[in-house]
C-alpha positions in Angstrom: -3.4 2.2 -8.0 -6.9 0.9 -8.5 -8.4 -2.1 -7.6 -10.9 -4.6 -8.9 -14.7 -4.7 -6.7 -14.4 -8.4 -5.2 -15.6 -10.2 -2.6 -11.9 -11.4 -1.4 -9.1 -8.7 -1.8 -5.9 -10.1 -3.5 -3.0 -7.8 -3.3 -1.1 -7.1 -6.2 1.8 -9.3 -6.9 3.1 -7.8 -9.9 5.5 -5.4 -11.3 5.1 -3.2 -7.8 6.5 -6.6 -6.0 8.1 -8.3 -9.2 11.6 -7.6 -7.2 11.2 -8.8 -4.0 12.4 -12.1 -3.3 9.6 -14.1 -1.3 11.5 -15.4 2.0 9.4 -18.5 2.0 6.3 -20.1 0.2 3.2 -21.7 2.6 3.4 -25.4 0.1 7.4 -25.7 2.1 7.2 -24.6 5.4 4.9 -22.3 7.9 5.7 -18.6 7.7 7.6 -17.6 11.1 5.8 -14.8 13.5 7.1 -11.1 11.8 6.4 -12.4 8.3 3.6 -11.1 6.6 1.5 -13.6 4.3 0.5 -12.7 1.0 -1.8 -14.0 -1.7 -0.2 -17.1 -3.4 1.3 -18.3 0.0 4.2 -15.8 -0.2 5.7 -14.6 2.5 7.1 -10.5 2.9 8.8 -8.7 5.6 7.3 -5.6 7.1 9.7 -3.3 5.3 9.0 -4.6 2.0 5.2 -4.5 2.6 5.2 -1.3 4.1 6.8 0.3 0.5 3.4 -0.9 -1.5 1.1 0.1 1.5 2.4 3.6 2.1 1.2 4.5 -1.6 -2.2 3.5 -0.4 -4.7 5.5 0.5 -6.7 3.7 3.5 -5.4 1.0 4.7 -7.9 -1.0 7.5 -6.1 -2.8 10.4 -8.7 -5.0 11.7 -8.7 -7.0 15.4 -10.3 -8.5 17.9 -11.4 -6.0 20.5 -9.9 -7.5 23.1 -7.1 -9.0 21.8 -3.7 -7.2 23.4 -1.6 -8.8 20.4 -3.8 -7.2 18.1 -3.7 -3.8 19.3 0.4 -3.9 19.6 0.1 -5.4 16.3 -1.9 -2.4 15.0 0.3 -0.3 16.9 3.8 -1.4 15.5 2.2 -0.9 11.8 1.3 2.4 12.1 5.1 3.5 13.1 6.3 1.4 9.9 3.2 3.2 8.0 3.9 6.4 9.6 8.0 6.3 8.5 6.9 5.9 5.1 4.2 8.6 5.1 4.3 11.1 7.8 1.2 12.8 6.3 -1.6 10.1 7.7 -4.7 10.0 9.9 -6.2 7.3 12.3 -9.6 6.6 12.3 -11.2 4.4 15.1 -14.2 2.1 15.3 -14.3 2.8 18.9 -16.1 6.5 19.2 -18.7 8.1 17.5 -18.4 11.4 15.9 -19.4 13.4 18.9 -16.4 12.3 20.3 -14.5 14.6 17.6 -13.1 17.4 20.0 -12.1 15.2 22.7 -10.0 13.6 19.9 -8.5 17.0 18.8 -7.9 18.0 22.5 -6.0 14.8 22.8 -4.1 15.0 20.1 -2.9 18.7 20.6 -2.0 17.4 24.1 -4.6 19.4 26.1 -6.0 16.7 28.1 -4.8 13.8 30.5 -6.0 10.2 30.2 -8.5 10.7 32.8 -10.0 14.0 31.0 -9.8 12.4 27.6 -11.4 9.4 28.4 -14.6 11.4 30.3 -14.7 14.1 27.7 -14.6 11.3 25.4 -17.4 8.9 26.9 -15.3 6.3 26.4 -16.9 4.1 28.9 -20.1 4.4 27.5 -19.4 4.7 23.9 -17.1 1.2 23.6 -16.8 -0.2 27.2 -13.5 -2.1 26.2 -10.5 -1.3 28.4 -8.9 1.7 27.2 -5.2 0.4 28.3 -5.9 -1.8 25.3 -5.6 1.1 23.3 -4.1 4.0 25.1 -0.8 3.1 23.5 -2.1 3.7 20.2 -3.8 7.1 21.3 -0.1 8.0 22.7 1.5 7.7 19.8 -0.2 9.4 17.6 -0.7 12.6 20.4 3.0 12.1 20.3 3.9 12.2 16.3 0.5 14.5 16.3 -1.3 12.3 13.9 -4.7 13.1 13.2 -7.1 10.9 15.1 -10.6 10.4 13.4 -13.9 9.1 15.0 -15.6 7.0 12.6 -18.5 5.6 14.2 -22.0 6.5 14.9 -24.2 5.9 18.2 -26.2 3.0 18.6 -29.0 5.7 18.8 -28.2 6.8 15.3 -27.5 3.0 13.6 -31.1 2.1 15.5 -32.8 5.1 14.0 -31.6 4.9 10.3 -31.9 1.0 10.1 -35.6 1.1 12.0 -37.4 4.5 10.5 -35.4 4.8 7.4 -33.3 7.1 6.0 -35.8 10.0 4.9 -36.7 10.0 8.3 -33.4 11.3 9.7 -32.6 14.6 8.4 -29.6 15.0 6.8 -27.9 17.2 8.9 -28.4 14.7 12.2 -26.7 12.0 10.1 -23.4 13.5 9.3 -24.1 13.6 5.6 -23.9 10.1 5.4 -25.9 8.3 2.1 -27.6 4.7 2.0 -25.0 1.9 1.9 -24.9 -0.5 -0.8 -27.1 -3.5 -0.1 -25.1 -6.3 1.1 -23.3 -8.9 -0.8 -25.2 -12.6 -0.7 -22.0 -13.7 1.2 -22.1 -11.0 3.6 -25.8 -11.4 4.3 -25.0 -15.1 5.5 -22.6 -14.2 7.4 -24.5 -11.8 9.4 -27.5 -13.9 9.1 -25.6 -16.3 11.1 -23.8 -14.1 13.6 -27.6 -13.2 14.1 -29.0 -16.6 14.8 -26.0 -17.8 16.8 -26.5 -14.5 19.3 -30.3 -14.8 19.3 -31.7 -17.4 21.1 -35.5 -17.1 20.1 -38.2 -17.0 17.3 -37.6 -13.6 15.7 -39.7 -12.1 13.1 -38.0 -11.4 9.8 -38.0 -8.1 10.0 -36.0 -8.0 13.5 -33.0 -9.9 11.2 -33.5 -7.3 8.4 -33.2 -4.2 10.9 -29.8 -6.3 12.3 -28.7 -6.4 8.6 -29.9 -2.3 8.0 -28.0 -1.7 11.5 -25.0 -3.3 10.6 -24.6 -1.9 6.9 -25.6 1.5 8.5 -22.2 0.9 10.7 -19.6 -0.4 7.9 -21.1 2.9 6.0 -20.4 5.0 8.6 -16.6 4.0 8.6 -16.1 4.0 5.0 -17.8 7.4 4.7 -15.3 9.1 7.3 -12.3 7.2 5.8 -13.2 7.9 2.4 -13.3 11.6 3.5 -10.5 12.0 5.1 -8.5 10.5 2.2 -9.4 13.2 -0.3 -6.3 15.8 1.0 -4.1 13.2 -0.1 -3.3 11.6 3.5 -2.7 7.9 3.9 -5.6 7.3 6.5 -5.8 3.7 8.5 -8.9 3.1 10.3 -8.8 0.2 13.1 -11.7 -1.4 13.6 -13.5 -5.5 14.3 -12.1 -8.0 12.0 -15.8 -8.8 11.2 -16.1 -5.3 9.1 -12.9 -5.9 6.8 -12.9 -9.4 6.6 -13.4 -11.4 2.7 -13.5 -7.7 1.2 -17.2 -7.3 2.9 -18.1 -4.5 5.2 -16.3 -1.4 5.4 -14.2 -2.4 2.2 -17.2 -3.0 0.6 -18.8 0.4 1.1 -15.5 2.1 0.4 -15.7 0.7 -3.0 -19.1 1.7 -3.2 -18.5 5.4 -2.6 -15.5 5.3 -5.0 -12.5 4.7 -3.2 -11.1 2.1 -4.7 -7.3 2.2 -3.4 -7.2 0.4 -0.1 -5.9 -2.4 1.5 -7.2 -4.9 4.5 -4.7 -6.2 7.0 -5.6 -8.9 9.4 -3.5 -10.3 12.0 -3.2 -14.3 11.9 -1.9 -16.9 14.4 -1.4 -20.4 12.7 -2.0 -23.2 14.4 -0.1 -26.2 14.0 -1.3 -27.7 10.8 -0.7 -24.1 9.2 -3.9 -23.7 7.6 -4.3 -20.6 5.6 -6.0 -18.0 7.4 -10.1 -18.6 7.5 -11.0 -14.8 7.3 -9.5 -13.7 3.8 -7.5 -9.9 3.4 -5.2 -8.6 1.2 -2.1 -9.6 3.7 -1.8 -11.3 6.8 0.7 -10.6 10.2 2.1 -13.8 11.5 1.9 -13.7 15.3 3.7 -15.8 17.6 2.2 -17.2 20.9 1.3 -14.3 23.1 -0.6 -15.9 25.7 1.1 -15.1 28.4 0.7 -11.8 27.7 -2.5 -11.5 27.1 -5.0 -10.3 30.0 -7.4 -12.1 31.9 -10.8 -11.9 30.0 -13.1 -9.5 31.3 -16.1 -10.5 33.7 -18.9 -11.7 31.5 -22.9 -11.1 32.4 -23.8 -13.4 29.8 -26.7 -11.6 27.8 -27.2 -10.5 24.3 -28.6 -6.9 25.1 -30.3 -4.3 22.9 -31.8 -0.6 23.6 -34.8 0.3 25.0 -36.2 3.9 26.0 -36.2 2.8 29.5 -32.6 0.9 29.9 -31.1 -1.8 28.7 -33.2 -4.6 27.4 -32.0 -8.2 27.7 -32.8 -9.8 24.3 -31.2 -13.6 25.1 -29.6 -15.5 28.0 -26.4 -17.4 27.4 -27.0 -21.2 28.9 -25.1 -21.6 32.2 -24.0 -18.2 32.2 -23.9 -15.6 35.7 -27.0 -14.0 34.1 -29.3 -17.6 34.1 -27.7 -18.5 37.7 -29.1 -15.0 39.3 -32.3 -15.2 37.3 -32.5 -12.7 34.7 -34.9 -13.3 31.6 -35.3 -12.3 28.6 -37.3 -9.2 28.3 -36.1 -7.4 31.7 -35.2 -4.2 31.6 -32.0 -3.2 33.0 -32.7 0.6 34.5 -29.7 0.7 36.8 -26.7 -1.2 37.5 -24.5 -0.7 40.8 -26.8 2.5 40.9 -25.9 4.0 37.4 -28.2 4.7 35.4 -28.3 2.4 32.5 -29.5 4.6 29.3 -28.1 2.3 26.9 -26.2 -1.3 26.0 -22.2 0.2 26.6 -23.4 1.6 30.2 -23.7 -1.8 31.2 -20.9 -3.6 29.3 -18.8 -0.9 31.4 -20.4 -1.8 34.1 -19.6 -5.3 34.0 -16.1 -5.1 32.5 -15.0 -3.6 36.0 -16.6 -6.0 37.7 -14.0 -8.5 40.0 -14.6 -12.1 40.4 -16.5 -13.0 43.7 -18.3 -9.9 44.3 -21.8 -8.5 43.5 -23.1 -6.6 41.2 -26.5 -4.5 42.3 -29.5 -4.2 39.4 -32.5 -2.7 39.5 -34.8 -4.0 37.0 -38.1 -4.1 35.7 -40.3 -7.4 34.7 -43.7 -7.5 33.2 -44.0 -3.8 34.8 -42.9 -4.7 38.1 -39.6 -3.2 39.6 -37.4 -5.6 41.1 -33.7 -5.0 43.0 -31.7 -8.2 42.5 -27.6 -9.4 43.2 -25.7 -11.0 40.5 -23.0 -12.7 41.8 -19.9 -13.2 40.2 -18.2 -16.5 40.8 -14.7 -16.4 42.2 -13.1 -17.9 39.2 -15.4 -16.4 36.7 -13.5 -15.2 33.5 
């Protein structure tokens, strides 16, 4: 089935669904948590769903990182997915392509959770928990579904966006091509994720290499995905809401390199007004109120942080955040943190993420070329 190139994805609610009786319509009553909310304010169930999905060939689950209703939300579509389709992949936002063989070893059940996630680099490649996500990772080692890395470094994204592409060869950019320039819509968005995380007076071109950066990412993604779909699997790639949403991002490029036959899923939590969902996909999971599942939010620094040749660079301080209370400015450099070395931005998001409430947290920094050991203390009820 093909698709139409627009900005919002509508799934098809035609002869493939002519026969399925909608179990309720948004303009009567709120959909219940299970349902699955479709274009026109129709409502599906996951087995009726899951009959026009498994003919697809990538569908993108998308989340937010660390969101533990998302991921078993992710989770419990890929078993329906998988019982349509056994022949499937999983790609994931999370690693970069080094992290291939680790994958495989995982997969073919040669490593343990401690050994894949070192082989891995998890730590330093996402820095969210990995019990977020290890239940995904079991399933497919135990159904032996492909698992696909379908990121890049930081390194990479920094170098393509910054020197260009003719100054990567091709063979250290895993054959991926220039992405499509950006949809007006997409660029404002970013444009404003941009402003609202950068709290100075940047030039234009430090926005344009965040724009290159993040189109070099969403490429990345829909180059491995659209790969991996030529044998024929069903592939589903999980990845940040923000690259899937309003048909932008990965979805975007996908279309661009050709593969037109895929699908966005979000996950969607109404509130009590029932509003349809703000971030727009071609179907939408109902969720019911798992608060009191979900974990405590990680320890936060409170910094917008960027690479630098020598550590971590701090480009912005959150107001009234750990980070302004201990002193740190923008413009240190982070060189070590609780005596790791920090080489770049996921070494100390790790860091940090392990971090408990009320203790302190050891940096070594440098400012205006001096070196500088200072404590960040972590309040006792910090989130």
């Amino acid at each position: 089935m093909s698709r139409s190139r627009s900005p919002v994805r509508s799934l098809y609610v035609g002869a493939a669904l002519a026969c399925l009786t909608p179990l309720s319509a948004l303009a009567d009553e709120c959909p219940t948590p299970g349902q699955w909310h479709v274009e026109g304010g129709e409502t599906l169930t996951t087995a009726d769903l899951m009959v026009e999905l498994a003919d697809t060939g990538v569908v993108l689950l998308g989340e937010q990182h660390d969101r533990l209703d998302h991921h078993r939300w992710q989770l419990h579509t890929l078993a329906a997915l998988h019982a349509h389709r056994a022949e499937m992949a999983i790609g994931l936002e999370m690693l970069p392509r080094e992290a291939q063989p680790a994958l495989d070893a995982w997969v073919a059940g040669e490593l343990d959770e401690a050994a894949f996630l070192e082989q891995s680099d998890w730590y330093r490649a996402w820095g969210f928990n990995p019990d977020l996500y290890l239940p995904i990772l079991h399933f497919a080692r135990m159904q032996r579904i492909p698992l696909l890395a379908l990121n890049v470094t930081p390194a990479l994204r920094g170098r393509l966006a910054t020197e260009g592409w003719e100054a990567v060869p091709e063979q250290e950019r895993f054959g991926l091509t220039p992405p499509a320039p950006a949809p007006p819509a997409y660029r404002e968005s970013l444009e404003a994720t941009y402003t609202q995380h950068v709290e100075r007076d940047d030039s234009p071109a430090d926005l344009e290499r965040f724009i290159a950066a993040q189109l070099v990412w969403d490429r990345a993604m829909a180059t491995a995905l659209a790969d991996a779909a030529k044998d024929g699997r069903l592939v589903a790639g999980l990845m940040g809401k923000g690259h899937l949403a309003d048909g932008d991002g990965v979805p975007y490029q996908l279309d661009d390199l050709g593969l037109h036959d895929q699908r966005s899923l979000l996950p969607w939590a109404p509130g009590s007004d029932c509003q349809p969902p703000l971030e727009q996909a071609d179907a939408h999971y109902v969720l019911g109120d798992e608060s009191a599942f979900q974990p405590s939010d990680p320890p936060r620094l409170g910094v917008l942080i960027g690479e630098h040749a020598d550590g971590v660079r701090i480009e912005g301080i959150a107001p009234d955040s750990v980070a302004e209370t201990a002193g740190l400015a923008e413009g240190d450099i982070i060189l070590t943190a609780a005596g790791l070395p920090m080489e770049r931005p996921a070494d100390l998001t790790a860091v940090v993420s392990r971090q408990a409430p009320g203790t302190l947290l050891p940096l070594e920094i440098r400012r205006s070329g001096e070196f500088q050991d200072m404590l960040i203390h972590f309040p006792n009820d910090a989130p």
